[in-house]
C-alpha positions as CSV (number, residue, x, y, z in Angstrom):
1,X,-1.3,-46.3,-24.5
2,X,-4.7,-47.3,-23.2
3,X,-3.7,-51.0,-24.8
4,X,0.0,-51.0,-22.9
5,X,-1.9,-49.6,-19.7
6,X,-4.4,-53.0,-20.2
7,X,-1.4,-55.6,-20.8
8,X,0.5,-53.9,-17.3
9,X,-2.4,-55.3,-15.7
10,X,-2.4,-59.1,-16.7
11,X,0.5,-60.3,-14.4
12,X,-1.7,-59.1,-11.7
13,X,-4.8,-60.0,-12.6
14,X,-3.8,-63.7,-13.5
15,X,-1.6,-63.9,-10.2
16,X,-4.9,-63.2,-7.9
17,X,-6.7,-65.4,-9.9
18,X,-4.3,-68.0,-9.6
19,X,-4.1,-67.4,-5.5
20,X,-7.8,-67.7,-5.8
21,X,-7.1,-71.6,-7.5
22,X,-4.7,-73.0,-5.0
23,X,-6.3,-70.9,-1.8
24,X,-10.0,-72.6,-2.5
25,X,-8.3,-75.7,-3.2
26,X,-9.9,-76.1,-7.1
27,X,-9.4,-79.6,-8.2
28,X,-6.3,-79.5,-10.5
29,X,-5.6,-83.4,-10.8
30,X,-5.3,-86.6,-8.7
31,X,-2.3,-88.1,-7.2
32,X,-1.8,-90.7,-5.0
33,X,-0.3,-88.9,-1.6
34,X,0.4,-89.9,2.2
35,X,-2.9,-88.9,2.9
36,X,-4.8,-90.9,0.2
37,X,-5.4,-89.4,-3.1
38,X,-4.6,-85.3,-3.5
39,X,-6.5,-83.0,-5.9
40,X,-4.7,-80.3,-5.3
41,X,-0.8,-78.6,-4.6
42,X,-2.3,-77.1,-1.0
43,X,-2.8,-80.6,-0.4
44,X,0.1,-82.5,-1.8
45,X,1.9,-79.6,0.3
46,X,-0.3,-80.3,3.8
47,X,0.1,-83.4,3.3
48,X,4.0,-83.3,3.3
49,X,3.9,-80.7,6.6
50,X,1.6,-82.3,8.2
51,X,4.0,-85.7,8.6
52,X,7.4,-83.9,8.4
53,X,6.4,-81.3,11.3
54,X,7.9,-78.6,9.3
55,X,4.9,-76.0,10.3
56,X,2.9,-76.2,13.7
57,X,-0.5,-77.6,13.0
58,X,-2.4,-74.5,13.5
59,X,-0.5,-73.0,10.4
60,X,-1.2,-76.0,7.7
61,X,-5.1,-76.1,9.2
62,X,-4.7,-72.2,8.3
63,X,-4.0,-73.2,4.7
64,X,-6.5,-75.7,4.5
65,X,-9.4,-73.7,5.8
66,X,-10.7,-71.3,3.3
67,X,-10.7,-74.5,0.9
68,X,-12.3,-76.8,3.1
69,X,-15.1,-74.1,3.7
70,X,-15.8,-73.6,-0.1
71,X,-16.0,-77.0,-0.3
72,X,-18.3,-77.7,3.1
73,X,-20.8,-75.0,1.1
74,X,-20.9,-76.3,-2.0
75,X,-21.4,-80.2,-1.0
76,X,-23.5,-79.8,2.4
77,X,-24.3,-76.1,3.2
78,X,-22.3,-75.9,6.3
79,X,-19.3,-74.4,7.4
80,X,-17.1,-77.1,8.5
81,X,-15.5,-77.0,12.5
82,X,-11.9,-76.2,12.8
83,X,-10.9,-78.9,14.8
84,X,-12.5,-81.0,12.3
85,X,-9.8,-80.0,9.2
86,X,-7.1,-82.8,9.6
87,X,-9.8,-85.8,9.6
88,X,-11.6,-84.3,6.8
89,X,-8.6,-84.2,4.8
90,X,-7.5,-87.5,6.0
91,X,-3.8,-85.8,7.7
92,X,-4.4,-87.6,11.0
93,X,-2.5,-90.6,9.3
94,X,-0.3,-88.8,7.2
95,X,2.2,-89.3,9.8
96,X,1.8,-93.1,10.1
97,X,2.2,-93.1,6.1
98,X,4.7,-94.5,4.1
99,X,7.3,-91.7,2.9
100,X,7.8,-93.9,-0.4
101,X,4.6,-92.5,-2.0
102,X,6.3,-88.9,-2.2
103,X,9.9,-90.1,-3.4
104,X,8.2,-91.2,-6.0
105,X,6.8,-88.3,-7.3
106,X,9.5,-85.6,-6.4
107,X,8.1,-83.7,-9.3
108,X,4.7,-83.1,-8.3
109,X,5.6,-82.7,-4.7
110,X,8.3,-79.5,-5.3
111,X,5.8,-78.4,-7.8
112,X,3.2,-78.4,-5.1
113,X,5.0,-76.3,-2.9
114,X,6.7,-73.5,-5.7
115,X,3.0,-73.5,-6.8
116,X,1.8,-72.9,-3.4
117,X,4.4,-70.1,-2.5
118,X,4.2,-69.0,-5.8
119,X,0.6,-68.0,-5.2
120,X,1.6,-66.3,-2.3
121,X,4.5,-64.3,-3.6
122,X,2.3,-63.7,-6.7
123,X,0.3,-61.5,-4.1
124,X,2.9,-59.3,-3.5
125,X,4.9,-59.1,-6.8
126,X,3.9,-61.2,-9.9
127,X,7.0,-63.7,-11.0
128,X,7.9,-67.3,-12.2
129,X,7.7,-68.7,-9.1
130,X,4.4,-70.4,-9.8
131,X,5.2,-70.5,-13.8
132,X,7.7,-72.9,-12.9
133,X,5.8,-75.4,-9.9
134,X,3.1,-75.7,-12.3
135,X,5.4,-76.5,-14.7
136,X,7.2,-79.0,-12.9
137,X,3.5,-80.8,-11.3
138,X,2.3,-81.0,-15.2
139,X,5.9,-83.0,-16.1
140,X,5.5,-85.3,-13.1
141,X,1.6,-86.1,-13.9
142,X,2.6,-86.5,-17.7
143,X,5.4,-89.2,-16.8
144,X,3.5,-90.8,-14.7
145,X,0.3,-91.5,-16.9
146,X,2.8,-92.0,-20.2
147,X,6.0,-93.2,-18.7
148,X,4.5,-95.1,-16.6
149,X,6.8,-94.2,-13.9
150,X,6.2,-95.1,-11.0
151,X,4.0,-97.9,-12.4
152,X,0.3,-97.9,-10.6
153,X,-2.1,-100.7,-11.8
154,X,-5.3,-99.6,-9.6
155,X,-7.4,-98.0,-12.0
156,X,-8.8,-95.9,-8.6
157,X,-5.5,-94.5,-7.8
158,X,-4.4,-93.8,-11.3
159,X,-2.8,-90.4,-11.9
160,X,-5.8,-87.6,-13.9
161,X,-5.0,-84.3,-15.1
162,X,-8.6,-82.5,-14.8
163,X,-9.4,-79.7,-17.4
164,X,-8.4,-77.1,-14.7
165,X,-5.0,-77.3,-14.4
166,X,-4.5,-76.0,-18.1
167,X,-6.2,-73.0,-16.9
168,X,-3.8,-72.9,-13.5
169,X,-1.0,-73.1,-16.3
170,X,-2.5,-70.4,-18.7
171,X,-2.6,-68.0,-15.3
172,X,0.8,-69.0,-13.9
173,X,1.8,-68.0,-17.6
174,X,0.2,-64.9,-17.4
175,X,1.2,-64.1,-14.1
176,X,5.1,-63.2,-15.8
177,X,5.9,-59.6,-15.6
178,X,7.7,-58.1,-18.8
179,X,9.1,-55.3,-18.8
180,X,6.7,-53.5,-21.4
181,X,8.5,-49.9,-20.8
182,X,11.7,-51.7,-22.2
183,X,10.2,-53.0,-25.2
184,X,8.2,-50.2,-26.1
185,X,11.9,-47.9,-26.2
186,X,13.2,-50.4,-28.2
187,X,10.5,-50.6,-30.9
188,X,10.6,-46.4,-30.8
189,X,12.0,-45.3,-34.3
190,X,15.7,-43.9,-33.4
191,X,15.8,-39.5,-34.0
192,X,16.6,-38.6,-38.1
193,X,19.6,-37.4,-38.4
194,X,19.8,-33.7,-39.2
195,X,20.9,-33.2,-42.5
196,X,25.0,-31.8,-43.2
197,X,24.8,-28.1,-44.2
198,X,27.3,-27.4,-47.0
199,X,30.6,-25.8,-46.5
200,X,30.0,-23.5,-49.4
201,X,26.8,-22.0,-48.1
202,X,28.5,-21.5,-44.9
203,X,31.4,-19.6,-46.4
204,X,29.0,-17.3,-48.0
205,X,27.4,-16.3,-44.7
């Protein structure tokens, strides 16, 4: 029971620590985007809001932030200013940027944002949501370095899958609910059978 009780908590436990991965904005992999070269989905996703206008400002800055302050921390010691978040992530051209650059990589940008609402979600109620934008990021990274496709001949700009992102996959794995209740009834041996009671023996009583 204790080992069941243990396993009920995974999906939860892997969900928060995959919210923790795309909220601090932990380097996953590189990717040429409109706003230069992205590490991360929160930033493949910005970068996509930012010059579609699909969220005010204020909200993708809200995304941004508790990454960008991890990162101020670790590099320089200081809290970085909030007016300051779209230059430091390059999104004051993102606008101005060609749209060709996504199109090209349809794979890692609807990865970016499952994986990004999938964090979210995973908050709330663990599911595939994430399982399946990770999923779809990893495919377009692996054509792009194997297939070649789109071809990129700048070594600097070249597509990288750091050692991180198997551990975002591992926890967007994890993060799956089961139902362990159903399988546990069905692995439960069925009730013996009571054994027939003769006819004769019930004549004689």
């Amino acid at each position: 029971m204790a080992g069941a009780g243990w396993a009920a908590k995974i999906p939860t436990i892997a969900s928060r620590v995959y919210f923790l991965l795309i909220i601090l904005q932990i380097p996953l992999f590189r990717v040429p985007c409109r706003s230069g070269l992205c590490t991360t989905p929160m930033a493949v996703t910005s970068s996509q809001l930012i010059s579609s206008d699909v969220f005010p400002t204020a909200a993708v800055k809200a995304l941004l932030y508790p990454g960008a302050v991890v990162d101020g921390l670790i590099s320089t010691m200081t809290i970085p200013k909030w007016n300051d978040i779209l230059d430091l992530y390059n999104l004051t051209a993102a606008k101005s940027a060609s749209a060709m650059v996504d199109l090209q990589r349809l794979e890692v940008l609807a990865g970016s944002y499952f994986s990004v609402a999938g964090a979210f979600v995973g908050l709330m109620k663990p599911g595939r949501m994430s399982m399946f934008g990770t999923l779809l990021v990893v495919w377009g990274l692996v054509k792009e370095s194997f297939l070649g496709k789109p071809p990129n001949t700048d070594p600097a700009t070249a597509v990288f899958i750091y050692p991180t992102m198997f551990f975002a996959l591992f926890c967007a794995f994890s993060s799956v609910k089961y139902d362990l209740n159903r399988v546990t009834r069905k692995q439960q041996a069925r009730p013996a059978a009571k054994p027939l009671q003769s006819s004769a023996k019930s004549k004689l009583k």
